[in-house]
N, CA, C and O atoms as CSV, one atom per row, in Angstrom:
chain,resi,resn,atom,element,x,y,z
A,1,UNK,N,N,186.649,109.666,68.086
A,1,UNK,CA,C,186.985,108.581,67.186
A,1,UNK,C,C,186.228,107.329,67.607
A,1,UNK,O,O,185.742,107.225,68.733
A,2,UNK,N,N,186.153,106.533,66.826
A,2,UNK,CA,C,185.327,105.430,67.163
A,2,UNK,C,C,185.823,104.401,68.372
A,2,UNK,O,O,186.438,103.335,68.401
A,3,UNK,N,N,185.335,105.130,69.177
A,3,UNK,CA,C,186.264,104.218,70.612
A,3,UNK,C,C,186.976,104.330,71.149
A,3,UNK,O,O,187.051,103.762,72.239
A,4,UNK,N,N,187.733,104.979,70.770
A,4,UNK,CA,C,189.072,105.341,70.778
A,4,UNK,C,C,189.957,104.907,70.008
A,4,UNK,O,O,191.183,104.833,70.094
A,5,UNK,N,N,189.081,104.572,69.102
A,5,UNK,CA,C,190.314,103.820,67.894
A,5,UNK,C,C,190.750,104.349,66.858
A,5,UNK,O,O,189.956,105.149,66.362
A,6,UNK,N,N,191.929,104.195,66.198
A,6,UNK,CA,C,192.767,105.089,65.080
A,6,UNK,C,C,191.856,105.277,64.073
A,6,UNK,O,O,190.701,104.854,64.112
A,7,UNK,N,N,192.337,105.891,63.182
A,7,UNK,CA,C,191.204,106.548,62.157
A,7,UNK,C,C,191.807,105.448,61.103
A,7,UNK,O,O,192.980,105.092,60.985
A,8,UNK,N,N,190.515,104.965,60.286
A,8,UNK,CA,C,190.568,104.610,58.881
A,8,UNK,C,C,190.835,105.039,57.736
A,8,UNK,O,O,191.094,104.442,56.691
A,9,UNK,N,N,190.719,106.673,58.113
A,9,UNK,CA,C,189.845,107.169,56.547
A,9,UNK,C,C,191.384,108.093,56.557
A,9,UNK,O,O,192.173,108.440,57.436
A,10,UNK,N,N,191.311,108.221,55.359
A,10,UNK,CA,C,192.267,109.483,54.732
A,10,UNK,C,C,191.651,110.803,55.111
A,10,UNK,O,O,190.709,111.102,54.377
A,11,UNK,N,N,191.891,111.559,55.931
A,11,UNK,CA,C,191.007,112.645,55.943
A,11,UNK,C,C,190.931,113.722,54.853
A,11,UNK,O,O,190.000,114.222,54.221
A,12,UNK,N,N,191.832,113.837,54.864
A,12,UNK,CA,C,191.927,114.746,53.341
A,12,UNK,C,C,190.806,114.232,52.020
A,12,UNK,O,O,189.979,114.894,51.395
A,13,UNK,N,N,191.074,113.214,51.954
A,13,UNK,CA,C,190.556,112.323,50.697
A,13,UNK,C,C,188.802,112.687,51.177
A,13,UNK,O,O,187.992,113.479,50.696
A,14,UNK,N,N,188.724,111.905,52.098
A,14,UNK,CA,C,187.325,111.217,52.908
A,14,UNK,C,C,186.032,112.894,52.662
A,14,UNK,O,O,184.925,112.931,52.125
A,15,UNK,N,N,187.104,114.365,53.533
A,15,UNK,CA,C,186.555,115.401,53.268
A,15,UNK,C,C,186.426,115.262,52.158
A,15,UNK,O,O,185.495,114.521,51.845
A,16,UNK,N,N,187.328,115.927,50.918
A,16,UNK,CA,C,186.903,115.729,49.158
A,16,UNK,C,C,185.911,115.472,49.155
A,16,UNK,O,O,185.075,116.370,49.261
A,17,UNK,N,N,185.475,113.995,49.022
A,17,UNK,CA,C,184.902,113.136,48.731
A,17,UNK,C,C,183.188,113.972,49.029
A,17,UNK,O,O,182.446,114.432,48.161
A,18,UNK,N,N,182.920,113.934,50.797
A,18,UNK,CA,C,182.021,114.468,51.115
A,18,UNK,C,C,181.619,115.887,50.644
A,18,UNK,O,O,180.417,116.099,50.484
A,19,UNK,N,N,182.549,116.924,50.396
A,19,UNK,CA,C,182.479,118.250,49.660
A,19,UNK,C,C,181.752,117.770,48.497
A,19,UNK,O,O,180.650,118.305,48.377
A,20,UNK,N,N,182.035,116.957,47.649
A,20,UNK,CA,C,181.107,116.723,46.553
A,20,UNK,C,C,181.387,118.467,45.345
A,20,UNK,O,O,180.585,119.376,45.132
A,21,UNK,N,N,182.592,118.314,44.913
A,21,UNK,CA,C,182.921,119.433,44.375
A,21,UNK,C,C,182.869,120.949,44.967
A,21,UNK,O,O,183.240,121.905,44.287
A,22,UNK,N,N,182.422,121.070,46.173
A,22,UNK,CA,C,182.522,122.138,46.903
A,22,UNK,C,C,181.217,122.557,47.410
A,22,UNK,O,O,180.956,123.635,47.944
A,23,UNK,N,N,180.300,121.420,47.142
A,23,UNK,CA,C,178.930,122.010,47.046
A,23,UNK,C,C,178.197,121.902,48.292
A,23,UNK,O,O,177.028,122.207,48.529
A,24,UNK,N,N,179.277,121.314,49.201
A,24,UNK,CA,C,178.468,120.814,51.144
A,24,UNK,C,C,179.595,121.157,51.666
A,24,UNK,O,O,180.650,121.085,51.036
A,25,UNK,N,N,179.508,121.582,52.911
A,25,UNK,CA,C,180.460,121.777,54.246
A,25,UNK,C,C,180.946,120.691,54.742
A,25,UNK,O,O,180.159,119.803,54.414
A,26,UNK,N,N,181.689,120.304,55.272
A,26,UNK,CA,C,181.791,119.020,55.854
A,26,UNK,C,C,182.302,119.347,57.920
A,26,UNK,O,O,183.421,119.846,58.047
A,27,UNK,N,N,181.685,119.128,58.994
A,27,UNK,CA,C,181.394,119.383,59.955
A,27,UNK,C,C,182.753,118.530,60.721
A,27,UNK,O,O,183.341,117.620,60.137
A,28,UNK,N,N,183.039,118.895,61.807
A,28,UNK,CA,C,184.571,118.172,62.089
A,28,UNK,C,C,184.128,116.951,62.829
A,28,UNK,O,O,184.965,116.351,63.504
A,29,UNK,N,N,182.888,116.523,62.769
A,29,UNK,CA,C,182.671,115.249,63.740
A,29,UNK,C,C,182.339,114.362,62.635
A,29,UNK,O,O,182.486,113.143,62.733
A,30,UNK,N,N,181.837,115.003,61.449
A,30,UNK,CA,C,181.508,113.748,60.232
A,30,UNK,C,C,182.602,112.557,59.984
A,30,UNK,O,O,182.171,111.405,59.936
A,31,UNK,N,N,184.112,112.816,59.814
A,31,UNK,CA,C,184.949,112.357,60.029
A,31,UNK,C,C,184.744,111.274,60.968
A,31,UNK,O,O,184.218,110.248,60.538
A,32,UNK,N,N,185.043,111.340,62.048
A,32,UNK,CA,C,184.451,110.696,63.579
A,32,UNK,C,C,183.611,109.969,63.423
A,32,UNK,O,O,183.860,108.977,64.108
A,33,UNK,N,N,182.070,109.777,62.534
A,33,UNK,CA,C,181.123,109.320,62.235
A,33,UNK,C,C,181.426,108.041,61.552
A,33,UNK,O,O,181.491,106.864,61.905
A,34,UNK,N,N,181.624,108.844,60.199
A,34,UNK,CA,C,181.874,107.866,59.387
A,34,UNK,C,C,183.132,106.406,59.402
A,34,UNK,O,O,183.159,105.285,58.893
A,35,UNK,N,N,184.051,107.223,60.295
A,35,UNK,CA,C,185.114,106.132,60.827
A,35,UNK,C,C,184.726,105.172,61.774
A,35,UNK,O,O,185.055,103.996,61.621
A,36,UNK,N,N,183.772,105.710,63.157
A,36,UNK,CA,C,182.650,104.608,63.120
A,36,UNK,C,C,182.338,103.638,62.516
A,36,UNK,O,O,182.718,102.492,62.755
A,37,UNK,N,N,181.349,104.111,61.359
A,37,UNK,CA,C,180.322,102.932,60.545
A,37,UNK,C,C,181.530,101.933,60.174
A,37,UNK,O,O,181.535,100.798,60.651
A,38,UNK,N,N,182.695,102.435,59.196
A,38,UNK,CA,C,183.868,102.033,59.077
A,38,UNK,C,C,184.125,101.022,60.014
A,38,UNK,O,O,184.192,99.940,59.431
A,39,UNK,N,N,184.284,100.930,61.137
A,39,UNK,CA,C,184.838,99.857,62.228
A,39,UNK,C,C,183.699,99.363,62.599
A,39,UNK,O,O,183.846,98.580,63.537
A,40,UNK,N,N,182.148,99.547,62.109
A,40,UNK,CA,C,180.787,98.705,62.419
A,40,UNK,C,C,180.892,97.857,61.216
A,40,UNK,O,O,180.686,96.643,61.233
A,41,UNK,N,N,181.218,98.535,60.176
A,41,UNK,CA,C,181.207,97.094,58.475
A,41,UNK,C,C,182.130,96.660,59.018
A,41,UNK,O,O,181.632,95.578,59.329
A,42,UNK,N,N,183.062,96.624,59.382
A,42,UNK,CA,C,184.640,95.554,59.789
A,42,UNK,C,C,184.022,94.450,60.492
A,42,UNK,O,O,184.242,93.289,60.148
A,43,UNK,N,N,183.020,94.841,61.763
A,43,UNK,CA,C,182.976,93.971,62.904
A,43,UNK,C,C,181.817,92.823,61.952
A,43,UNK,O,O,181.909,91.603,61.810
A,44,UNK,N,N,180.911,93.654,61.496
A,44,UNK,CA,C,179.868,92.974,60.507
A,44,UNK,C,C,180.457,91.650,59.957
A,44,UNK,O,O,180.302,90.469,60.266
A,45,UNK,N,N,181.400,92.487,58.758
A,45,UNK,CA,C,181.972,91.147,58.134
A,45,UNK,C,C,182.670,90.496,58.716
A,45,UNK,O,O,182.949,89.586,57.936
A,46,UNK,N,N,183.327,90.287,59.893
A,46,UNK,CA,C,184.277,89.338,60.606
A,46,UNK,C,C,183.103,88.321,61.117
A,46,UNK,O,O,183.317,87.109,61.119
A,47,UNK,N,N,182.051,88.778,61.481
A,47,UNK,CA,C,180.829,87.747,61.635
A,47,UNK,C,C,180.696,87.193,60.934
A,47,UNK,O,O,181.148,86.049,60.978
A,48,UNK,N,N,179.914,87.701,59.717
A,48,UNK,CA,C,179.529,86.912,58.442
A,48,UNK,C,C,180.290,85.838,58.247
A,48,UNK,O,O,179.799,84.715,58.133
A,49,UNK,N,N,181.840,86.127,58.179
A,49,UNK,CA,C,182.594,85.059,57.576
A,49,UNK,C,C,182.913,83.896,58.778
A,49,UNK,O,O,182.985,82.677,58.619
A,50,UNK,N,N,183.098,84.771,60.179
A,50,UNK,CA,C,182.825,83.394,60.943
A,50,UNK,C,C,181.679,82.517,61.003
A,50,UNK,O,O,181.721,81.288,61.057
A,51,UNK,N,N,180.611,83.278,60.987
A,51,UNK,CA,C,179.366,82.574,60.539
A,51,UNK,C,C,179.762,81.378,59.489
A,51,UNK,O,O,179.681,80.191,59.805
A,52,UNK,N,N,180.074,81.702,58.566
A,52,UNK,CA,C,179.795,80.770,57.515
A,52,UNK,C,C,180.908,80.019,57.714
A,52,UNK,O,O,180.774,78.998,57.039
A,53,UNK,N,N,182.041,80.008,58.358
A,53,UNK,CA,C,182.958,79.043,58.825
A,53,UNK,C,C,184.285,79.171,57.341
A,53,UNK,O,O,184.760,78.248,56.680
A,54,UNK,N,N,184.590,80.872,57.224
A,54,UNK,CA,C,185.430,80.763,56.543
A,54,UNK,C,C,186.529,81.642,57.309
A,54,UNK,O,O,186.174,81.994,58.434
A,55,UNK,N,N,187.737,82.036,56.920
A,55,UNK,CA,C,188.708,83.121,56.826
A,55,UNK,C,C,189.046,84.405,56.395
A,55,UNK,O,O,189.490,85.465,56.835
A,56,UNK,N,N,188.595,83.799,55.178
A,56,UNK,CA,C,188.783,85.225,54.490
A,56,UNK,C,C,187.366,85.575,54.028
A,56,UNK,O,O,186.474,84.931,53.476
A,57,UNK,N,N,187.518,87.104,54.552
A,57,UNK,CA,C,186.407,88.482,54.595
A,57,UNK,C,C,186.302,88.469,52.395
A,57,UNK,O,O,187.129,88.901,51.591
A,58,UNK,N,N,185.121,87.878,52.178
A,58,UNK,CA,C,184.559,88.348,50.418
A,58,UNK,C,C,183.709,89.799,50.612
A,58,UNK,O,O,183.128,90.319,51.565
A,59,UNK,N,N,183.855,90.030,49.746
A,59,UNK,CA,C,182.840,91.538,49.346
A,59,UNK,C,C,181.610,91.495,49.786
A,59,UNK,O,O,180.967,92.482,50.143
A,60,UNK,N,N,181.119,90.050,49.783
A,60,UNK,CA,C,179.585,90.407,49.911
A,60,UNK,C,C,179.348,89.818,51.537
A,60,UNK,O,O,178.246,89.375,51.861
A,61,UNK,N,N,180.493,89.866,52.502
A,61,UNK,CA,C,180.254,89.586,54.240
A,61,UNK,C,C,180.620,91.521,54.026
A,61,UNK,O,O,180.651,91.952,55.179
A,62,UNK,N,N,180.816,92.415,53.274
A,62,UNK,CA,C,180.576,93.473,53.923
A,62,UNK,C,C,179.653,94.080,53.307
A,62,UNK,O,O,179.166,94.965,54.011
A,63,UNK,N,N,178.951,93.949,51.755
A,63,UNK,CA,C,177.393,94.485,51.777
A,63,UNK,C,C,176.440,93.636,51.629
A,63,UNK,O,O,175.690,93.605,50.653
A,64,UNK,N,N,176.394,92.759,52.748
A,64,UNK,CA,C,175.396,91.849,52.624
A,64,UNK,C,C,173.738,92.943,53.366
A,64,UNK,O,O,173.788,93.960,54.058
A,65,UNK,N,N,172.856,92.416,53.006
A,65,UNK,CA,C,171.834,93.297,53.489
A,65,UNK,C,C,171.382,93.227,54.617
A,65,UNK,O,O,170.504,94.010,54.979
């Protein structure tokens, strides 16, 4: 897990999702992965918005480019 930190994702859902109607496998560490990136956009946007000297996390402190 990412660090040791609790999971984000719905796993149930998150697999679905990646199956893509049944058409890919999904590997038991993808999970693990992606909950990662998950807690890398979190840390991202908590920057951004301290950066810019606000509080609250907008949509675009987490897809900014």
């Amino acid at each position: 897990m990412a660090e040791g930190k609790e999971m984000l994702l719905v796993a149930s859902k998150t697999k679905d999702a990646l199956k893509g109607n049944g058409k890919y496998n999904v590997s038991g560490d993808a999970l693990e992965a992606l909950n990662h990136h998950v807690y890398w956009l979190v840390d991202q946007a908590q920057k951004r918005c301290e950066a810019n000297g606000r509080k609250t996390i907008r949509n675009y402190d987490i897809f900014a480019g």
